[in-house]
C-alpha positions in Angstrom: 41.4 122.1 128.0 43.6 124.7 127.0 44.7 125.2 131.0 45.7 121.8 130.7 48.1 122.3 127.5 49.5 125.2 128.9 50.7 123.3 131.9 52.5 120.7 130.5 53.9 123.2 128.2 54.7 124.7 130.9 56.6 121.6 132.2 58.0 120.8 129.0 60.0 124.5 129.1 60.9 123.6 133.0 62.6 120.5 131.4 63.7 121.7 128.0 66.0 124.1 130.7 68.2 121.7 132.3 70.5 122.8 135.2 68.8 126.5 134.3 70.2 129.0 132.1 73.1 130.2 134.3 74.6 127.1 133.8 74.0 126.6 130.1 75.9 130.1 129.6 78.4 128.3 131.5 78.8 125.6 128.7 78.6 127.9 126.4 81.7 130.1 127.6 83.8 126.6 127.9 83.4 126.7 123.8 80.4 123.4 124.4 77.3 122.8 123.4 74.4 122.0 125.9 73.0 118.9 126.0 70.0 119.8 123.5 71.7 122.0 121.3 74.2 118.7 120.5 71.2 116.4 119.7 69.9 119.2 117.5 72.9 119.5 115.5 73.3 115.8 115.7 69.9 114.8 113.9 67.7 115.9 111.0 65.9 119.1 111.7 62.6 118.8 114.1 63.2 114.5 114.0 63.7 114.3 117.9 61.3 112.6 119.6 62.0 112.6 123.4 61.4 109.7 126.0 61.1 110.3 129.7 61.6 114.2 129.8 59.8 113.9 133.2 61.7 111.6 134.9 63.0 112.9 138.2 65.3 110.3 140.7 64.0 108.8 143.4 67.0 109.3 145.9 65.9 110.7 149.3 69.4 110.6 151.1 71.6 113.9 151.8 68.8 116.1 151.2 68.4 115.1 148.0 64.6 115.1 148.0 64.7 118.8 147.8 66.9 118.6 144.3 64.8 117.1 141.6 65.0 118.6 137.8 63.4 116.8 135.3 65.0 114.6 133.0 67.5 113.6 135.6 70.9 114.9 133.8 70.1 113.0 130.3 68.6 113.3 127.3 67.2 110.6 125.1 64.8 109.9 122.4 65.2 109.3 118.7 65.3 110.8 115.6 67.1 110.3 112.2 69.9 111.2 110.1 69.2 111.7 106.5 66.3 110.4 106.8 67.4 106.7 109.0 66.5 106.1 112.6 69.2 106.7 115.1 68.6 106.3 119.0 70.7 109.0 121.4 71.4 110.0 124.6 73.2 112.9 125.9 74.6 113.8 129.0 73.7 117.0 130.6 76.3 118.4 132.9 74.1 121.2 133.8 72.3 119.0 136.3 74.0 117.3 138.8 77.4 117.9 136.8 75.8 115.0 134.4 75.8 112.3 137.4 74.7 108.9 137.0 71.7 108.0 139.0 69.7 105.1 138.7 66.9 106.9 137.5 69.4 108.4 134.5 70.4 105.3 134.0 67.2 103.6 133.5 66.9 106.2 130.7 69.6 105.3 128.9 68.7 101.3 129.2 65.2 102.1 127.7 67.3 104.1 125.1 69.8 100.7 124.0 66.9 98.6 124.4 64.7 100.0 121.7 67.8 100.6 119.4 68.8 96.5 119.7 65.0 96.1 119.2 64.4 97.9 116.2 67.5 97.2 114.5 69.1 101.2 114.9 72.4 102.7 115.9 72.7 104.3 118.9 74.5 107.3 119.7 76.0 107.9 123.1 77.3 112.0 123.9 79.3 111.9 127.2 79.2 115.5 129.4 79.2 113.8 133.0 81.0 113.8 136.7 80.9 109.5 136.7 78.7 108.1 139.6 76.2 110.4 141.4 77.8 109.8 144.7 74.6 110.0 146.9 73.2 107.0 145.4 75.8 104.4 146.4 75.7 101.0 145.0 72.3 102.1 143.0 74.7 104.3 140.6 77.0 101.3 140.1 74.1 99.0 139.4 72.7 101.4 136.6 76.8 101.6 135.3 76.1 97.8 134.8 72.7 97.2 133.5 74.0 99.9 130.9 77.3 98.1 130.3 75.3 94.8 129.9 73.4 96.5 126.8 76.5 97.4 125.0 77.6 94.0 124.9 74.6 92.3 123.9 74.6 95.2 121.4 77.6 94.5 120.2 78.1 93.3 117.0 74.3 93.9 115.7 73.4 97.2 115.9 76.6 100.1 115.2 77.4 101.7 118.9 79.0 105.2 118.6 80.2 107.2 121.4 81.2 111.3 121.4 83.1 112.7 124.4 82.4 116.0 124.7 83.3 117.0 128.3 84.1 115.0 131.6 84.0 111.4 131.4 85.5 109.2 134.6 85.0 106.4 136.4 82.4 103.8 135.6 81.7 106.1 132.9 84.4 105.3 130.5 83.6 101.4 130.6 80.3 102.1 128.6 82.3 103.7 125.4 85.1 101.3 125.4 82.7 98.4 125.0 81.4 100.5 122.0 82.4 100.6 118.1 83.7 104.0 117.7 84.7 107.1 120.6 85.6 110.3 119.0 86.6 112.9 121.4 87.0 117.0 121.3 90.1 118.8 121.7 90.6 120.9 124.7 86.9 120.5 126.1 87.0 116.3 126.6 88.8 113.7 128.5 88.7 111.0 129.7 90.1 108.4 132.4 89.4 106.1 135.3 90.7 107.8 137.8 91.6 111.3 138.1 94.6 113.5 138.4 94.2 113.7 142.6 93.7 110.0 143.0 96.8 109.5 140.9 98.8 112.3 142.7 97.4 110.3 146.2 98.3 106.6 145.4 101.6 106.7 142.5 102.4 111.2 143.6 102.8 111.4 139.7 101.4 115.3 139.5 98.8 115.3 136.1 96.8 117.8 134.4 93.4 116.9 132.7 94.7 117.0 129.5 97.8 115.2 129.8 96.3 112.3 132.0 93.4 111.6 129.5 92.9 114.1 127.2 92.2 113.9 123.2 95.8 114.2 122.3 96.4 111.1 124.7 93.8 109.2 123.6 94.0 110.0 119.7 97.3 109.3 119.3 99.2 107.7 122.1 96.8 104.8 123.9 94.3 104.6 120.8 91.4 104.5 123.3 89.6 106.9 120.9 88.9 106.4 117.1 89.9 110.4 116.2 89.6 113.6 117.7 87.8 116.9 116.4 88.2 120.8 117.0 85.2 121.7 118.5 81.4 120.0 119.0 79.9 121.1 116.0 82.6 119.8 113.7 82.5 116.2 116.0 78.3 116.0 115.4 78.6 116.4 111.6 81.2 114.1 111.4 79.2 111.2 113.2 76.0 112.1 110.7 78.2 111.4 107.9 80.3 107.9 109.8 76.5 107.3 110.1 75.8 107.3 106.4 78.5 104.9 105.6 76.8 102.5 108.0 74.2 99.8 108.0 71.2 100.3 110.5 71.6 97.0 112.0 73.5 93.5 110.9 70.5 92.5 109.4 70.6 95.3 106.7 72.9 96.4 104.2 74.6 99.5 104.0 73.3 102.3 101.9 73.8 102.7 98.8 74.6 106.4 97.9 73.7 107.8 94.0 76.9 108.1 92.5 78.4 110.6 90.1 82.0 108.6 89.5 82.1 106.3 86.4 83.9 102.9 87.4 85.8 102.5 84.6 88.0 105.9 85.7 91.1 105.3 84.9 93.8 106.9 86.5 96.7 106.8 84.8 98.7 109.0 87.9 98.5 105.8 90.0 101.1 104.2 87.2 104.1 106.1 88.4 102.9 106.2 92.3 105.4 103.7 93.4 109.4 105.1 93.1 112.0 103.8 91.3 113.7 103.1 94.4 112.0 100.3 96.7 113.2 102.4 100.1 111.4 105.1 98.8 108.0 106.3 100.8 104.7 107.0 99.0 101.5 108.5 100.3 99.1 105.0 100.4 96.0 107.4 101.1 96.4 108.8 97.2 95.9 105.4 95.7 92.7 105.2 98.5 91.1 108.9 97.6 91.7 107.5 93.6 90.1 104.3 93.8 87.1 105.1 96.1 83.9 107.4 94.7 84.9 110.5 94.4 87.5 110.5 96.8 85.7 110.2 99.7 87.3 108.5 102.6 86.2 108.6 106.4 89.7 108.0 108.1 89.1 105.6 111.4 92.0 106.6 114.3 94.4 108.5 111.7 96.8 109.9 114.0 97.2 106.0 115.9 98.9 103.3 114.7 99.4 106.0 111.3 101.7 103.0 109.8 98.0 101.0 109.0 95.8 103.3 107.2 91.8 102.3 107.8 88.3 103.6 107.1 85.2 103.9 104.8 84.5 104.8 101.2 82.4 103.8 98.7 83.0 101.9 95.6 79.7 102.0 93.1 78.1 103.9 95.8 78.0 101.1 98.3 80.4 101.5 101.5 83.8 99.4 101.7 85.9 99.6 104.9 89.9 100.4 103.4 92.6 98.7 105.1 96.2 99.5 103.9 99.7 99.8 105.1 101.4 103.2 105.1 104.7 103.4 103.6 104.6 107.1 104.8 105.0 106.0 108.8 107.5 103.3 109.5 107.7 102.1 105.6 104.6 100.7 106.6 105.9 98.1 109.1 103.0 96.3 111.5 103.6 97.0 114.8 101.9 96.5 118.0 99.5 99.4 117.5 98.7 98.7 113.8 97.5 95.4 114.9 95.8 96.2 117.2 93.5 99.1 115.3 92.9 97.5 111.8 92.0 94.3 113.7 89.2 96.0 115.2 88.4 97.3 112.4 88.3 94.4 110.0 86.0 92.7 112.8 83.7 95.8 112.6 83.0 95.2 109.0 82.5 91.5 109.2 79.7 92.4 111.6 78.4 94.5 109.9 78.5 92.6 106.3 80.5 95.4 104.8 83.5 94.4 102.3 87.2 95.0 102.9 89.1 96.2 100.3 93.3 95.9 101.7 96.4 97.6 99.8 99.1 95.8 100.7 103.0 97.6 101.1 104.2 95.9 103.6 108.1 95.3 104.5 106.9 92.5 107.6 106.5 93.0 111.7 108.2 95.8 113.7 111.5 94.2 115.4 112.9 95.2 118.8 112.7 94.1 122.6 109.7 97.5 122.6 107.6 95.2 120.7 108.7 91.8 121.8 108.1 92.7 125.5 104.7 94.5 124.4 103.3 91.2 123.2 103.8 91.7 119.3 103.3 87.7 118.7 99.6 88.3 120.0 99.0 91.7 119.1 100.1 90.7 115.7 98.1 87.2 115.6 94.8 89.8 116.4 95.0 90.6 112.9 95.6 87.4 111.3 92.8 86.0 113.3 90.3 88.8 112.3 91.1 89.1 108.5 90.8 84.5 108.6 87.6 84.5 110.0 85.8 87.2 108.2 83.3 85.7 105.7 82.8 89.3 104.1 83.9 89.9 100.3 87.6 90.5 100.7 89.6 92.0 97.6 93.4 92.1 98.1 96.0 94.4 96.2 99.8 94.3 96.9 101.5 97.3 95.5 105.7 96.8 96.3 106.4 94.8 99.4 104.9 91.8 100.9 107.3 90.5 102.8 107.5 87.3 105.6 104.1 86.9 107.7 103.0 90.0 106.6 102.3 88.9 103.7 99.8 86.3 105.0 98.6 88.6 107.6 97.4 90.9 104.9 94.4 89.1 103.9 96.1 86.3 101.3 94.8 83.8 99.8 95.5 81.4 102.4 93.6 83.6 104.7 90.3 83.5 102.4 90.9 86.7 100.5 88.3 86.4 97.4 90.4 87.7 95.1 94.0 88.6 95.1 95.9 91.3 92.9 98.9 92.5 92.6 100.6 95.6 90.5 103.7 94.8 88.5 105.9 96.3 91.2 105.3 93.7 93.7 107.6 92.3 95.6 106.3 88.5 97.7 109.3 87.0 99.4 110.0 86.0 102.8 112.4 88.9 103.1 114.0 91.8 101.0 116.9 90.7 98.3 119.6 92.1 100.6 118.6 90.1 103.5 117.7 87.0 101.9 121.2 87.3 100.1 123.1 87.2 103.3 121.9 84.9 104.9 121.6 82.0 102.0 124.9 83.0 100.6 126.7 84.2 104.4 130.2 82.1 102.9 130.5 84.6 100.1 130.1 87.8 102.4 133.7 89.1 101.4 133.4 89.0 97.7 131.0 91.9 97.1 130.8 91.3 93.2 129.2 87.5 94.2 127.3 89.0 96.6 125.7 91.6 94.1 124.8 88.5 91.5 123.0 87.0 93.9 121.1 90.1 94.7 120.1 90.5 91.6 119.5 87.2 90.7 117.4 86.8 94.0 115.6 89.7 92.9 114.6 88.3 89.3 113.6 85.5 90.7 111.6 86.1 93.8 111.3 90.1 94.0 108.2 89.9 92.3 104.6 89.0 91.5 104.8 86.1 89.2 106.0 83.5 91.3 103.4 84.0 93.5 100.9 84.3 90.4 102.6 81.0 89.0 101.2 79.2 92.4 97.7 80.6 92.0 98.2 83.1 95.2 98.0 86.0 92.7 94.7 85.9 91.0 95.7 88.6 88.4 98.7 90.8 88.0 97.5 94.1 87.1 98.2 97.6 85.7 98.0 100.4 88.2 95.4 102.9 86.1 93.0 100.0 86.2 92.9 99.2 90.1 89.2 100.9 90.5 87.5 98.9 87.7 89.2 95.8 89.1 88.0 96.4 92.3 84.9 97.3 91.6 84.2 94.5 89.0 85.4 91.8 91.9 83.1 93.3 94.5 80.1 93.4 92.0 80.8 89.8 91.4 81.0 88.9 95.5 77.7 90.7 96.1 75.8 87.4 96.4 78.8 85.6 98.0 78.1 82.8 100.9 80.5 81.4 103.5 80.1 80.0 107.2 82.6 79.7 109.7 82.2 76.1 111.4 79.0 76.4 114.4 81.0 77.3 117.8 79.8 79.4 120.8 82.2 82.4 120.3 85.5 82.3 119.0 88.6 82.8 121.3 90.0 85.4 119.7 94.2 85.9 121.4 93.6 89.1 123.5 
């Protein structure tokens, strides 16, 4: 018996070795991780358990019979993360450069599977060449059958993917259809087609980086939610996304113990707004000061940086944080904001967790850029996913809500539950001077008219009681209280129960 052990010992250490240690050193010296130390790092200490470490492919063309390593270029399995189940793969460029076979691919299927199954999140780690090209249209039928998976998947179980090396071709398709893609700077990229196709067909000369690395993708397309320094800072980042997470959209998210009081008042967040209305203000302080202890997981931060979005906690259970940024564009929505805290928004209402939106914002980014671009839908993205969420949603305007912004923002009209604003606030279809010119364009050459009406527009519309008057404000509030507000409304919304009408899908404007 003990023969016996020893050999598949023996073959689990022939597995456990990949592409051999040659080629792990190799890793290694490009400042990466291999494939097993990643899940290691990813998951709670001795939690993997490993599924097909012996599968080998089944290709016999180009000699290929003669190459067979077991495991086939991927790793999966599960584990947990403090302590919850979380399904993985990872990619193993140290055999066959990571290539998708349909062997590997099978792997990964049996992986998704389990996770829709079970009700778990699965995390993807990309390493890979694309397509392994010896196996023709069977690598392009294991890019679907895995692409099928993330689309059934999506919407009921979170889908994260980490690019941590090489990911092209038909590999790219399976994190875009996921929730989340964080990259790492200087080792990752990504793209469909690669810098000698594109020099062939359009003779545009690339580099790696600059055709789909993390800088591009972080903050110029938005392809990827954020970007990190190295592999080890990307894994621990993931546990703790993870932790703000539900398992599955039939659970809840956890509920972390707590060491911040509700009724913290912070008085700071009285004088956060300038005298002058033109004046910028950091929108992540009032975040950081309303959520438990300051913790905030930042979704995309260096994208779109006029919408601020991500995770904290309020009472220890997790609310996603949607809020213009005065900082960036005074906070304008653009093409890109839309875009990204739509997506967002729509993760949460899968996923049953609350949105919580600060609201500064001066209306929609003008300019043929953004006309040509597709604004009008780009824009109605937002408006569409903030009106059909059915998840608690607590609104706060701080200074400007201006035009179909405002509604945009979660209003009333769009469902909000309950709808703040600080004294500051400002609800008009457009600022004073604007408004003032236009309804009064025959007195234009008297400026002392001209600066009555401002100010008379201003008392009358520039702020919060108008609105509060209609019942589109359910409370104007003090500044120092926002926390205990907001946590008193989402307390009260806990057992709260709303149905959009039955339909297929919805046709959401892409």
């Amino acid at each position: 018996m003990q023969d016996v052990i020893d050999a598949l010992e023996a073959r689990r250490e022939v597995a456990r070795q990949g592409g051999g240690a040659a080629r792990i050193e190799k890793q290694h010296e490009k400042g990466k991780l291999s494939a097993r130390e990643r899940v290691a790092v990813l998951l709670d200490e001795n939690s993997f358990e490993e599924f097909d470490m012996f599968v080998e492919h089944q290709c016999a063309d180009f000699g290929m019979e003669e190459q067979k390593i077991p495991g086939d270029g991927v790793i999966t399995g599960q584990g947990t993360i403090n302590g919850r189940l979380v399904y993985v793969f990872s990619k193993d460029f140290t055999v066959f450069g990571g290539s998708l076979s349909k062997a590997h691919a099978a792997k990964i299927v049996k992986v998704q599977q389990a996770a829709a199954r079970n009700g778990a999140p699965v995390v993807g780690i990309f390493d890979a060449g694309g397509a392994r090209i010896q196996e023709g249209v069977d690598s392009l039928a294991g890019y679907a059958d895995i692409f099928m998976e993330n689309v059934l998947s999506s919407g009921v179980i979170p889908q994260i993917s980490v690019i941590m090396g090489p990911c092209a071709g038909g590999d790219v398709y399976s994190p875009a259809l996921t929730d989340f893609i964080f990259m790492v700077k200087d080792t990752s990229y990504m793209y469909v087609t690669g810098p000698d196709v594109v020099k062939t067909v359009t003779n545009e000369e690339v580099t790696h980086e600059t055709l789909g690395g993390a800088s591009v993708h972080a903050n110029k397309s938005g392809v990827v939610d954020g970007a990190f320094e190295n592999d080890i800072e990307a894994l621990t980042q993931m546990r703790r996304l993870i932790d703000f997470l539900p398992l599955s959209n039939r659970e809840e998210a956890p509920v972390r113990p707590v060491h911040d009081t509700v009724d913290r008042v912070e008085s700071s967040l009285d004088t956060l707004i300038p005298p002058n209305p033109n004046t910028p203000y950091d929108m992540k302080e009032l975040i950081t000061k309303v959520a438990d202890e300051g913790d905030f997981f930042e979704i995309s931060p260096n994208f779109g940086a006029n919408i601020i979005c991500g995770f904290g906690r309020i009472e220890g259970s997790t609310v996603g944080f949607v809020a213009n940024q005065p900082m960036t564009l005074a906070g304008v929505l653009d093409i890109d904001a839309s875009r990204k805290a739509a997506r967002f928004v729509r993760f949460c209402d899968c996923f049953n967790i609350p949105v919580v939106t600060f609201v500064d914002v001066p209306g929609f980014m003008p300019g043929t850029k953004q006309e040509y671009g597709g604004l009008i839908k780009h824009g109605a993205k937002l408006l569409f996913a903030y009106a059909e969420a059915t998840v608690p949603k607590v609104t706060v305007i701080t200074r400007k809500a201006y035009g179909g912004a405002y509604d945009v923002m979660s209003s009333k009209h769009l469902r909000g539950d309950v709808n703040y604003a600080w004294p500051t606030a400002e609800i008009a279809v457009m600022g004073a001077k604007g408004a003032v010119e236009i309804i009064y364009r025959k007195e234009l050459g008297d400026p002392e008219k001209i600066a009555a009406r401002t100010k008379e527009y201003e008392d009358n519309f520039a702020n919060p009681y108008v609105a509060a008057r209609k019942g589109y404000i359910d409370d104007i509030i003090m500044p120092h209280s926002t926390r205990k507000r907001i946590a008193k409304s989402l307390r009260t919304l806990r057992t709260k129960q709303l149905e959009n009408p039955w339909k297929k899908h919805d046709n959401i404007p892409l």
